[in-house]
C-alpha positions as a Python dict, from the first residue, in 0.01 Angstrom:
ca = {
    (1, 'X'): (0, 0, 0),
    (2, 'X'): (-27, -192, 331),
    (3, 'X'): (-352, -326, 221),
    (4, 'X'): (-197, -490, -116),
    (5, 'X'): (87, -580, 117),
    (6, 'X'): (-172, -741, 318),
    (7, 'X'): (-349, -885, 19),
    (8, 'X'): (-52, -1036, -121),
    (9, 'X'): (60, -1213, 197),
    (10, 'X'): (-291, -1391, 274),
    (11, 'X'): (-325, -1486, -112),
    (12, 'X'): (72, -1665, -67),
    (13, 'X'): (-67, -1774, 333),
    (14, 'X'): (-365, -1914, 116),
    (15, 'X'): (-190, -2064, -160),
    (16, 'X'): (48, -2241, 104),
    (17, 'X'): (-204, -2374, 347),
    (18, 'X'): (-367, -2549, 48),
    (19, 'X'): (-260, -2931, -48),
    (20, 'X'): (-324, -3088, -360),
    (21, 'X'): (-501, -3339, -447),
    (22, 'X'): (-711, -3252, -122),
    (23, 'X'): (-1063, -3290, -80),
    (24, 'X'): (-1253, -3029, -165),
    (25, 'X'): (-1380, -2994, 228),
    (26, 'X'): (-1070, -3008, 384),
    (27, 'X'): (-973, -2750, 110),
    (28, 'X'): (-1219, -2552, 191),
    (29, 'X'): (-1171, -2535, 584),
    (30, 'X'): (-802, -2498, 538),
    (31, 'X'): (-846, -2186, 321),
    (32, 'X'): (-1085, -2032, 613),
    (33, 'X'): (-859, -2065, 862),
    (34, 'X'): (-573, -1938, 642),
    (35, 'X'): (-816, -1616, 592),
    (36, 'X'): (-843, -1589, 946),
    (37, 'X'): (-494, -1639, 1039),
    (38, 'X'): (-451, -1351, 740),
    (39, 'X'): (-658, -1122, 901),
    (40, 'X'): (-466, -1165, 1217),
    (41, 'X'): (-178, -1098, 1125),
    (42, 'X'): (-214, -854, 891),
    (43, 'X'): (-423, -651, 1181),
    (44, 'X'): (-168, -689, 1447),
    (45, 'X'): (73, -408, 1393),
    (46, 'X'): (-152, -75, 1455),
    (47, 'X'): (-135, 187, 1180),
    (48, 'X'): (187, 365, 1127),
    (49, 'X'): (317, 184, 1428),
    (50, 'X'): (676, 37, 1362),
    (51, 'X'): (684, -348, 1472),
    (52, 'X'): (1012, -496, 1424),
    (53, 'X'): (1092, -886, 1630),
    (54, 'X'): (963, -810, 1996),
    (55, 'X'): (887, -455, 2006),
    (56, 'X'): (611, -223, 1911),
    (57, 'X'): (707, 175, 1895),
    (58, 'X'): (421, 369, 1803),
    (59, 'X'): (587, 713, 1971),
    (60, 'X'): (483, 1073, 1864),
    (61, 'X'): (171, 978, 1658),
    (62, 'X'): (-98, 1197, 1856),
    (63, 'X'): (-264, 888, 2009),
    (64, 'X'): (-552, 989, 2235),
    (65, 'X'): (-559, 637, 2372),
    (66, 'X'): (-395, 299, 2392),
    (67, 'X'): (-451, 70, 2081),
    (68, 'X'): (-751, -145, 2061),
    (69, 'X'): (-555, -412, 1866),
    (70, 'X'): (-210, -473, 1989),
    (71, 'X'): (37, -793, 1858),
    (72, 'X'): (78, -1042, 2182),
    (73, 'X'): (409, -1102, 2092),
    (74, 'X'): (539, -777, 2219),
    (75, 'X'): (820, -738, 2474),
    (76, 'X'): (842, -399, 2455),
    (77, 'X'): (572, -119, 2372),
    (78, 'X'): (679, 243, 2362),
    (79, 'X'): (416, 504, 2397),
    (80, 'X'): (616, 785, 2451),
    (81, 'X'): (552, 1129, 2340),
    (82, 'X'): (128, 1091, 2271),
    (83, 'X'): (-149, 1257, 2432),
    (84, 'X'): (-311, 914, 2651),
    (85, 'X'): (-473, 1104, 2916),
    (86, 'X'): (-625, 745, 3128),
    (87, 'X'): (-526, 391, 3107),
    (88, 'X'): (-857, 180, 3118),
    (89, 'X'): (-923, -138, 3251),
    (90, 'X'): (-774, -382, 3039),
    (91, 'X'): (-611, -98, 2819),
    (92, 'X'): (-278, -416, 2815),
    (93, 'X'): (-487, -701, 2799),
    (94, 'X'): (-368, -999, 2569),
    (95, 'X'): (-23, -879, 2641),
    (96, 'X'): (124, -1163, 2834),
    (97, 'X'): (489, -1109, 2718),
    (98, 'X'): (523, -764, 2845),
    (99, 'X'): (852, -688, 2991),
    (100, 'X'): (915, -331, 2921),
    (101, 'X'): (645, 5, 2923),
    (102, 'X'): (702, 325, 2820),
    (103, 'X'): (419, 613, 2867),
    (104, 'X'): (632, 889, 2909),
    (105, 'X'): (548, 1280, 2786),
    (106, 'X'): (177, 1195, 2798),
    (107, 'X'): (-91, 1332, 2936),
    (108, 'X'): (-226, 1062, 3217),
    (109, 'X'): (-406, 1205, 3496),
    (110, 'X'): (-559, 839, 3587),
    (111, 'X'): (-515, 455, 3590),
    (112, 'X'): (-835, 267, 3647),
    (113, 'X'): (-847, -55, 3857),
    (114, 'X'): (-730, -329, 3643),
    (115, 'X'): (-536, -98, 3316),
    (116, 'X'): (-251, -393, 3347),
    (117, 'X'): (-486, -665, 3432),
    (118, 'X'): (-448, -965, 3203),
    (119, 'X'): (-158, -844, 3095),
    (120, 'X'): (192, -960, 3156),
    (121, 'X'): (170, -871, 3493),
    (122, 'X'): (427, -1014, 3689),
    (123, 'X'): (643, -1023, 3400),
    (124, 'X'): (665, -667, 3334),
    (125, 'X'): (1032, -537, 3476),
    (126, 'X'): (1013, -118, 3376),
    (127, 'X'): (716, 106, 3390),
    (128, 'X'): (777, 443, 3257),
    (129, 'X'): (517, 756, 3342),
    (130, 'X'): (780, 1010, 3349),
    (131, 'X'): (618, 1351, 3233),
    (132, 'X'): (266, 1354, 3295),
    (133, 'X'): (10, 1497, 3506),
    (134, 'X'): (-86, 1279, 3760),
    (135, 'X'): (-178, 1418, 4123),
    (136, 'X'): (-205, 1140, 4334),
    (137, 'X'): (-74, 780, 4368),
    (138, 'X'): (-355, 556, 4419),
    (139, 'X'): (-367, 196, 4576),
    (140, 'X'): (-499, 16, 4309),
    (141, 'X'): (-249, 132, 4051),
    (142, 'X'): (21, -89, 4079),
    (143, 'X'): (-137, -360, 4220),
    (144, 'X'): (-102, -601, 3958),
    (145, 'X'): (233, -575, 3910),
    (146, 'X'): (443, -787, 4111),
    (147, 'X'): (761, -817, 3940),
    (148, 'X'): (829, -425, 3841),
    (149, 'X'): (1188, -333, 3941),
    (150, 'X'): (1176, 22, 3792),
    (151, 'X'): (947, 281, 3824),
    (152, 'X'): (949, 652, 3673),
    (153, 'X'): (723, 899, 3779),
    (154, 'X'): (995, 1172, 3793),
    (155, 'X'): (795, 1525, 3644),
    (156, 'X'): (473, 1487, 3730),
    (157, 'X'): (208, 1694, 3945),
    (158, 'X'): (216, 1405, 4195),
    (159, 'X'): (99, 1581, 4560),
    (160, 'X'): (53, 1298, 4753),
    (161, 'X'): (163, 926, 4783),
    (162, 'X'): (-145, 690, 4929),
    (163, 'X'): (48, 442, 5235),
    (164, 'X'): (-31, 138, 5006),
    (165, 'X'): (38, 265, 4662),
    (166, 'X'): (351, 66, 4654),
    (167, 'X'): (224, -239, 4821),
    (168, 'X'): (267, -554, 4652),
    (169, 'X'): (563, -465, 4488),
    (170, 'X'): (785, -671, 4659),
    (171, 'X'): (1047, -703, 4357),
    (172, 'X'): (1102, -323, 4326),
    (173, 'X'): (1474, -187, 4306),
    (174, 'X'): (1434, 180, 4189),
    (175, 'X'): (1152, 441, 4171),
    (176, 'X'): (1219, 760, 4091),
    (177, 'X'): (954, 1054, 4219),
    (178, 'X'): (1185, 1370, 4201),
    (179, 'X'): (1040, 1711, 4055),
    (180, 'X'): (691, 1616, 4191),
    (181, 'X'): (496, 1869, 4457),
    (182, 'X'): (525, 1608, 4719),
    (183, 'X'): (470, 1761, 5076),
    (184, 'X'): (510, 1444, 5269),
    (185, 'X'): (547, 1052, 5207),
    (186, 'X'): (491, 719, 5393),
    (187, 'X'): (824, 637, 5480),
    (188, 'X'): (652, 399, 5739),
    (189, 'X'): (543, 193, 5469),
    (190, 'X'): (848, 105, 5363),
    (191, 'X'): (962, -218, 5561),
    (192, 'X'): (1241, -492, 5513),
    (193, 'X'): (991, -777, 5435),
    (194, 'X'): (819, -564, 5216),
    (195, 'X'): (1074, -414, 4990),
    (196, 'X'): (1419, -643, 5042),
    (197, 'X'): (1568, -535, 4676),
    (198, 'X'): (1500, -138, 4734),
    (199, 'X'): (1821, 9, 4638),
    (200, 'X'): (1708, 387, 4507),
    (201, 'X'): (1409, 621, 4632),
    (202, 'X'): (1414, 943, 4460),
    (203, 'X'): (1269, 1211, 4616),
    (204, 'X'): (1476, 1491, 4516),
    (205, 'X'): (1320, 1858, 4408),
    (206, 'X'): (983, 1829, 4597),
    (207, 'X'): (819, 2035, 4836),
    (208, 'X'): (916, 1839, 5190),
    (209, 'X'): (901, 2068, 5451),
    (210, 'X'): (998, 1831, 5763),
    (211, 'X'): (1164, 1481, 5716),
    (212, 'X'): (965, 1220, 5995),
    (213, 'X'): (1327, 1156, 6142),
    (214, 'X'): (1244, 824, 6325),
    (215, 'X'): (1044, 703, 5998),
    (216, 'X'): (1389, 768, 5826),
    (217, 'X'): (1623, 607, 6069),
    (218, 'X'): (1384, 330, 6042),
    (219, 'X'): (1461, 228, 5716),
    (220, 'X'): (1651, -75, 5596),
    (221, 'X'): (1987, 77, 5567),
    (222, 'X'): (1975, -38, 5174),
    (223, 'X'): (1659, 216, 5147),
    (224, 'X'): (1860, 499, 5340),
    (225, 'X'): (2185, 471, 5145),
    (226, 'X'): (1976, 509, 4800),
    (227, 'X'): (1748, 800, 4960),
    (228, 'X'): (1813, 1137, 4776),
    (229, 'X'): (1651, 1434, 4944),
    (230, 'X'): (1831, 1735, 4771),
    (231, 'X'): (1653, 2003, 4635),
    (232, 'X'): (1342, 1999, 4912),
    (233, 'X'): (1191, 2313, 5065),
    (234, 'X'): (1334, 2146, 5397),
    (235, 'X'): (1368, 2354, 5691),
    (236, 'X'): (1685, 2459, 5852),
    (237, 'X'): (1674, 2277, 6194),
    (238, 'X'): (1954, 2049, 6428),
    (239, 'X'): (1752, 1695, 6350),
    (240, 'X'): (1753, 1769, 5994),
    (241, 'X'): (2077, 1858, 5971),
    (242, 'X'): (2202, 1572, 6213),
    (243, 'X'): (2051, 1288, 5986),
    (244, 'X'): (2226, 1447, 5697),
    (245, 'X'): (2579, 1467, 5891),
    (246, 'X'): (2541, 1096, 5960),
    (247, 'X'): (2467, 1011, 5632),
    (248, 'X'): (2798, 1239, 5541),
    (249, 'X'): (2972, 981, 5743),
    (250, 'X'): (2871, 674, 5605),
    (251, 'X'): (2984, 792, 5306),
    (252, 'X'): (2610, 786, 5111),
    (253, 'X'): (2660, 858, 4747),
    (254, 'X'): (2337, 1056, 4807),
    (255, 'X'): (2551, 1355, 5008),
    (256, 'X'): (2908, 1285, 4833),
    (257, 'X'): (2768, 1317, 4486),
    (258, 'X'): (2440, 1612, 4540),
    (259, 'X'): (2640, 1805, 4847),
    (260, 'X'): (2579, 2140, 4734),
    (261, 'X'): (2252, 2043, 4603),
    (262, 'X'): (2135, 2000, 4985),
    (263, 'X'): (1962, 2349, 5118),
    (264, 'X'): (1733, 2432, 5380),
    (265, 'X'): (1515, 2732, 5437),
    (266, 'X'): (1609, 2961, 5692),
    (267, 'X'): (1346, 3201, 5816),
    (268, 'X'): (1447, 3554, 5868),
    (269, 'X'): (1714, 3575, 5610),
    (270, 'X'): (1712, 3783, 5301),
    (271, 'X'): (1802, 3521, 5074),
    (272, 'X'): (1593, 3219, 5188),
    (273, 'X'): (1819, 2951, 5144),
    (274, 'X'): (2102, 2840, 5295),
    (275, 'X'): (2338, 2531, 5123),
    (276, 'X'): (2409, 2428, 5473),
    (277, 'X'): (2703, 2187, 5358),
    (278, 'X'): (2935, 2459, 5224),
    (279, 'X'): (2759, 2696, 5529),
    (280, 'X'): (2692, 2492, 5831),
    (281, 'X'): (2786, 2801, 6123),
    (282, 'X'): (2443, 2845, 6155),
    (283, 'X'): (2396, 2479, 6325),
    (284, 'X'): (2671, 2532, 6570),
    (285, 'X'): (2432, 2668, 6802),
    (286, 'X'): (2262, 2310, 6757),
    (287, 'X'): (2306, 2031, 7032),
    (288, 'X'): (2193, 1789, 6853),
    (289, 'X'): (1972, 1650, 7142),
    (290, 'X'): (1709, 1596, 6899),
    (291, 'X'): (1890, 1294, 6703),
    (292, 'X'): (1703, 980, 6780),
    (293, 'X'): (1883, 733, 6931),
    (294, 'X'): (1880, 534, 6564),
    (295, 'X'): (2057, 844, 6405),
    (296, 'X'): (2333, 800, 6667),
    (297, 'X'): (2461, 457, 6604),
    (298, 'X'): (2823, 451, 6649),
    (299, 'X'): (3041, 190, 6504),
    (300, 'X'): (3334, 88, 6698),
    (301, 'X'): (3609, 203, 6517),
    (302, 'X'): (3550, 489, 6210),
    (303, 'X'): (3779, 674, 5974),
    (304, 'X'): (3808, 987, 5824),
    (305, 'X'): (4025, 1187, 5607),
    (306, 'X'): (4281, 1439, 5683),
    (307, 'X'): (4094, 1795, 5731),
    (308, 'X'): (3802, 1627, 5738),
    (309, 'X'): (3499, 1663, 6002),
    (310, 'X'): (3426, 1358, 6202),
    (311, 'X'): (3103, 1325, 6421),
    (312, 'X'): (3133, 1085, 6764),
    (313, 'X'): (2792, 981, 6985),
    (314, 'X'): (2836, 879, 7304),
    (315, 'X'): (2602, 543, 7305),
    (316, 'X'): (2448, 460, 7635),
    (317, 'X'): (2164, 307, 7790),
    (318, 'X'): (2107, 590, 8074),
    (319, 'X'): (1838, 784, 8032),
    (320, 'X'): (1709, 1124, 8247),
    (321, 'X'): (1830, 1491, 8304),
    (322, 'X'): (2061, 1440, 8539),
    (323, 'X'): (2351, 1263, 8306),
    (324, 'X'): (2683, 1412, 8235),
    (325, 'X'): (2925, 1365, 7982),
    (326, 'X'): (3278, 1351, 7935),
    (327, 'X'): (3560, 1208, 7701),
    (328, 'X'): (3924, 1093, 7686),
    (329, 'X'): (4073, 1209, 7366),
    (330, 'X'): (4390, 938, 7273),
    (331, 'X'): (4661, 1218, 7416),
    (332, 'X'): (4458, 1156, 7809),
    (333, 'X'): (4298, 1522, 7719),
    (334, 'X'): (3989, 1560, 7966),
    (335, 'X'): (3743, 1712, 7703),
    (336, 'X'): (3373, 1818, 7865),
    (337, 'X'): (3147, 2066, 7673),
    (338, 'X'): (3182, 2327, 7497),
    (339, 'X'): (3533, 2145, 7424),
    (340, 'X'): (3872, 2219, 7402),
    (341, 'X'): (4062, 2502, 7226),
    (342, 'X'): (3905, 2485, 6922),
    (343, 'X'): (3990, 2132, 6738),
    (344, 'X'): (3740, 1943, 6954),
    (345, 'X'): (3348, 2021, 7079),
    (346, 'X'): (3192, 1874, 7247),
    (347, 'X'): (2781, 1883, 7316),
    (348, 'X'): (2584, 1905, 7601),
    (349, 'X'): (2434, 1532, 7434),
    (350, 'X'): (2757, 1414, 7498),
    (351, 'X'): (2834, 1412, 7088),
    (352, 'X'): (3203, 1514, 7043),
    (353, 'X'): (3269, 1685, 6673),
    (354, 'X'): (3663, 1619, 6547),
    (355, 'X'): (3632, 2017, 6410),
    (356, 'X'): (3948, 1934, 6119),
    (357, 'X'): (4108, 1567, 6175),
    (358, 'X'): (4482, 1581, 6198),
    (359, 'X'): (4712, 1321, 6214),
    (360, 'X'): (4735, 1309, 6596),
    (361, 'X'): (4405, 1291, 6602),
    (362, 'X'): (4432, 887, 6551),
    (363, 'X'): (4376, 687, 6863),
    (364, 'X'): (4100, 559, 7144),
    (365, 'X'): (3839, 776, 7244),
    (366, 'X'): (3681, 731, 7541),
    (367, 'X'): (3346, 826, 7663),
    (368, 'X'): (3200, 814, 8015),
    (369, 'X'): (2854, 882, 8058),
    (370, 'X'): (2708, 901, 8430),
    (371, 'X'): (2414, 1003, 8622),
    (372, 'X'): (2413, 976, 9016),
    (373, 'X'): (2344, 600, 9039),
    (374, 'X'): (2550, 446, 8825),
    (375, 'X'): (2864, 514, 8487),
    (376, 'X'): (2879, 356, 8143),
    (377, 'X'): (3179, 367, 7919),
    (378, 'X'): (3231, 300, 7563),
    (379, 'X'): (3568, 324, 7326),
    (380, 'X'): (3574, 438, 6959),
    (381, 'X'): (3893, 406, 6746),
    (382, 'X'): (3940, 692, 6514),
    (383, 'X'): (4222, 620, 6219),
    (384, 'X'): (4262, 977, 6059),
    (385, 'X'): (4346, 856, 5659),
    (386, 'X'): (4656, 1057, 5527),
    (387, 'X'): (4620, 1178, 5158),
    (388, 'X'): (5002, 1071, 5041),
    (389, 'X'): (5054, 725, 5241),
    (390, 'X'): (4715, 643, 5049),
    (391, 'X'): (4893, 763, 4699),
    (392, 'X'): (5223, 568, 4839),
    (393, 'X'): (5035, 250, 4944),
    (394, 'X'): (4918, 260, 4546),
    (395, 'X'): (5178, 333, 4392),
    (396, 'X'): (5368, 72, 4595),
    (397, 'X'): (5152, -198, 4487),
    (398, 'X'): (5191, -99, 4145),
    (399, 'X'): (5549, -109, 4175),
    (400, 'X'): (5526, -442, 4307),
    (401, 'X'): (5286, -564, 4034),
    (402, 'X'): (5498, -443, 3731),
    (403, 'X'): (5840, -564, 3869),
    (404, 'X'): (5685, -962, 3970),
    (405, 'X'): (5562, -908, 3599),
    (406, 'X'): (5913, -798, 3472),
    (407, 'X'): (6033, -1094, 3678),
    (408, 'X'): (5842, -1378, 3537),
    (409, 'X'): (5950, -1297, 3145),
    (410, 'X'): (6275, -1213, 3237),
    (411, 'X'): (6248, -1635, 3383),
    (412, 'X'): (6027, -1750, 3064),
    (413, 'X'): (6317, -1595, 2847),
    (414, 'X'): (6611, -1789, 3028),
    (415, 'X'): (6412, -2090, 3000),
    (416, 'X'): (6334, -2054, 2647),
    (417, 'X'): (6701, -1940, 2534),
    (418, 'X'): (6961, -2025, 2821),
    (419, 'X'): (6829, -2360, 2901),
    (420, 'X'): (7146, -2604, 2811),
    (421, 'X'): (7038, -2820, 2519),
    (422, 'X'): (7080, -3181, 2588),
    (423, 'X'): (7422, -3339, 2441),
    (424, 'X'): (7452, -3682, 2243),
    (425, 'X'): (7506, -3985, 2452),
    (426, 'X'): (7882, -4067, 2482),
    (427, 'X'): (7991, -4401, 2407),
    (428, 'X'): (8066, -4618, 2696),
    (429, 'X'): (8423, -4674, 2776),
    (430, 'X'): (8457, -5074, 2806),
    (431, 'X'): (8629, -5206, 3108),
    (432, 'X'): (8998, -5315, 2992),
    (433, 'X'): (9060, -5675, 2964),
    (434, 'X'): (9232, -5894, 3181),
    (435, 'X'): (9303, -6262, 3258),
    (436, 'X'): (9202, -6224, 3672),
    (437, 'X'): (8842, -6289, 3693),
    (438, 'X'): (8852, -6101, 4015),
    (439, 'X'): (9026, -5761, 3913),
    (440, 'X'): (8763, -5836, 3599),
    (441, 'X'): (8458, -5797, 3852),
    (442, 'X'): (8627, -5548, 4073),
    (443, 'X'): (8655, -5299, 3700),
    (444, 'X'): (8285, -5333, 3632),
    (445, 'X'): (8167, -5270, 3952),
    (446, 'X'): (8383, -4951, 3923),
    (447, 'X'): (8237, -4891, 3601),
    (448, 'X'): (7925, -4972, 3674),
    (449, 'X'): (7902, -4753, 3970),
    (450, 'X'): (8041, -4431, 3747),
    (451, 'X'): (7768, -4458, 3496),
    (452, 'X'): (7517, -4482, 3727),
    (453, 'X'): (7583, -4169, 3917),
    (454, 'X'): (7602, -3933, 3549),
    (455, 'X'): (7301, -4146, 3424),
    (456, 'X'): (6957, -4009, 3453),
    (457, 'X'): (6803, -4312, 3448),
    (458, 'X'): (6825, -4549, 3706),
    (459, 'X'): (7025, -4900, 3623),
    (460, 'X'): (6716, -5141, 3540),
    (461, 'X'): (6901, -5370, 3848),
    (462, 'X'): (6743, -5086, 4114),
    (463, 'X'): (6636, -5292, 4398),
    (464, 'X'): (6285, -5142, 4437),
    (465, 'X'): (5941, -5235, 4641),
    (466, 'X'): (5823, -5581, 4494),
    (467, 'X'): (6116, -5620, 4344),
    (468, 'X'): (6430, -5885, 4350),
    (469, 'X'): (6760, -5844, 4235),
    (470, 'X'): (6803, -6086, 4001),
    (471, 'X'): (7134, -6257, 4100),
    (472, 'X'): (7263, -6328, 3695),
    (473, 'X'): (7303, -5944, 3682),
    (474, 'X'): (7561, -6011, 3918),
    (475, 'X'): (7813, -6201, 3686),
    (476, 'X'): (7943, -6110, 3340),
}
């Protein structure tokens, strides 16, 4: 059927290439290329592959390999659900409109130098290899593809990611590498010239034992608010749990939205795990003096919510042994470790932890750090946020929306209905007659002054710049 389909279209192709009253050459060369151009088209959509405008679908059709012969005006070419176990060298070629690539629920274990060579290239956006088997992320594989933004290699085998496997993809926004068997991963790599636009790094539901914590801190603070590390075999120790706490903090959608997804193991216990979120008592024997000095930036003046915990560093450029710690809460309260009676502590790092913030708990804190030379200070305003003035700060602006709206209709409605309707002009009263000029000019000036006042036009005498009065208006 597709070959009479075929047939039929290069026989019309034929019979409208041909002119005429041509000559017989000409005829001749014109039906050749019309044959060719036949063939071409005829042969561009592979076998039981649907094409339809821009993209090419051939999913769940046992393919073994890529198609030889592939139509160049594809935008997007679905893959999904075949058995492609390596991308060649060239395996894309001719493809130079190429936005979108899907190559999911295969069976890849490779990609040769050069599989997206010749291809679109930099034009391709979204590269799917969800659900395979690869084992390692190479150098080269990527390496033609400057513009990507998306990459999925979520479900894979994937053990380990080579330092430059992501180089060159300077336009990258998302990649997604969770349930992989990743034991470790170049964070290092990751710079802010390199990767400006990275906005999500999966790396959830691996194998990470340790997280490199100055690596971590080191990255652009884009990368670390899109950095999801739930689900790792992570173990259960202070630095691990302090970068977590500050990400807590900073309110990272990666902690507020996977909290009781985040567990670490903790050696010696019967049950392994610990989801150290919901059961943190374990770290309060931590001191957190292993927090780089990145992990305990501090801004100037932090919120939290009512019953919340809130996490203070005291910043400071001394360095040694010999420094002590103390703080001011806002009530004067002198607060030095372990803290106070049990809504403040305080560590030996000079970190003081807000245990459940209360209302009072607003205010100035002060922290003095000081070793045997010299003191530094440094202030931090704490505004606890109450649940109900937030609901009555809301509902008060809605208030105030809906009445200005009631407002303005109830004033479009006046106008439209109560607004006075103009009345027909009166007729002029004329001055009464008399026989003394004078008393004459003295009546009209009367007159004349009256109408002018209920007029709402001014008397076309009005004295006005550039303007003379004209002295005959002056006489009857």
């Amino acid at each position: 059927m597709l070959a009479a389909a075929g047939h039929t279209g290069f026989l019309q192709g034929a019979e409208s290439c041909s002119a005429p009253g041509a000559p017989s050459l000409l005829s001749v060369v014109v039906l050749l290329f019309c044959v060719q151009l036949s063939l071409v088209r005829t042969s561009a959509c592979p076998s039981l592959c649907l094409c339809t405008s821009d993209i090419l679908s051939c999913t769940a059709l046992g393919l073994d390999q890529v198609p030889a012969m592939l139509p160049v005006f594809a935008v997007t070419l679905d893959l999904n659900h075949n058995r492609i176990v390596l991308l060649e060298d060239g395996s894309f070629e001719g493809l130079s409109r190429l936005e979108m690539l899907r190559l999911a629920h295969n069976q890849l274990t490779s990609i040769q130098p050069g599989a997206f060579r010749n291809s679109s290239a930099s034009l391709l956006r979204h590269l799917d290899l969800s659900s395979n088997q690869l084992r390692v992320l190479e150098q080269h594989y990527f390496q033609d593809l400057s513009g990507l933004e998306e990459l999925l290699l979520f479900n894979n085998r994937i053990m380990h990611v080579e330092s430059s496997a992501l180089i060159g993809l300077s336009n990258l926004h998302k990649a997604y590498l969770s349930h992989n068997r990743l034991t470790d991963f170049p964070f290092f790599s990751i710079q802010n010239h390199s990767y400006p636009h990275l906005s999500m790094l999966d790396l959830s539901s691996n194998r990470l034992p340790k997280l490199p914590l100055e690596d971590i801190t080191n990255l652009p603070q884009l990368v670390q608010k899109g950095l999801y590390l739930h689900n790792n075999s992570l173990e259960c120790d202070c630095s691990m749990y302090a970068l977590f706490r500050f990400w807590e903090q900073k309110g990272f959608g990666s902690i507020h939205f996977f909290r009781q997804e985040h567990v670490c193991l903790v050696y010696g216990m019967k049950r392994g795990t610990m989801r150290f979120f919901l059961y943190n008592r374990y770290f309060d024997k931590c001191n957190q003096t292993l927090m780089s000095d990145a992990v305990k930036k501090q801004d100037s003046s932090v919120s939290v919510r009512v019953g919340a915990q809130l996490l203070l560093h005291c910043i400071t450029s001394l360095s040694g042994s010999s420094i002590t710690f103390f703080w001011l809460a806002p009530n004067f309260e002198y607060v030095a470790p372990p803290g106070n009676n049990g809504s403040l502590k305080m560590f030996a790092n000079g970190s003081l932890e807000i245990l459940a913030a209360r209302e009072q708990d607003s205010g100035i804190y002060l922290c003095m750090a000081q070793d045997e030379q010299r003191n530094e200070t440094r202030e931090v305003n704490v505004t606890v946020l109450l649940h109900h003035d937030e609901a009555h700060e809301q509902f008060n602006t809605g208030f105030t929306t809906l009445l200005g709206c009631v407002v303005s209709l109830v004033l479009v409605l006046m106008y439209l209905y109560l607004t006075p309707c103009r009345c027909p002009a009166c007729p002029k009263p004329r001055p009464p007659l008399t026989t003394n000029p004078s008393q004459g000019k003295e009546a009209w000036g009367a007159w004349s002054a009256q109408s002018s006042i209920l007029s709402a036009t001014p008397p076309t005498t009005t004295e006005g710049p550039g303007r003379k009065v004209n002295s005959s208006n002056l006489h009857l």
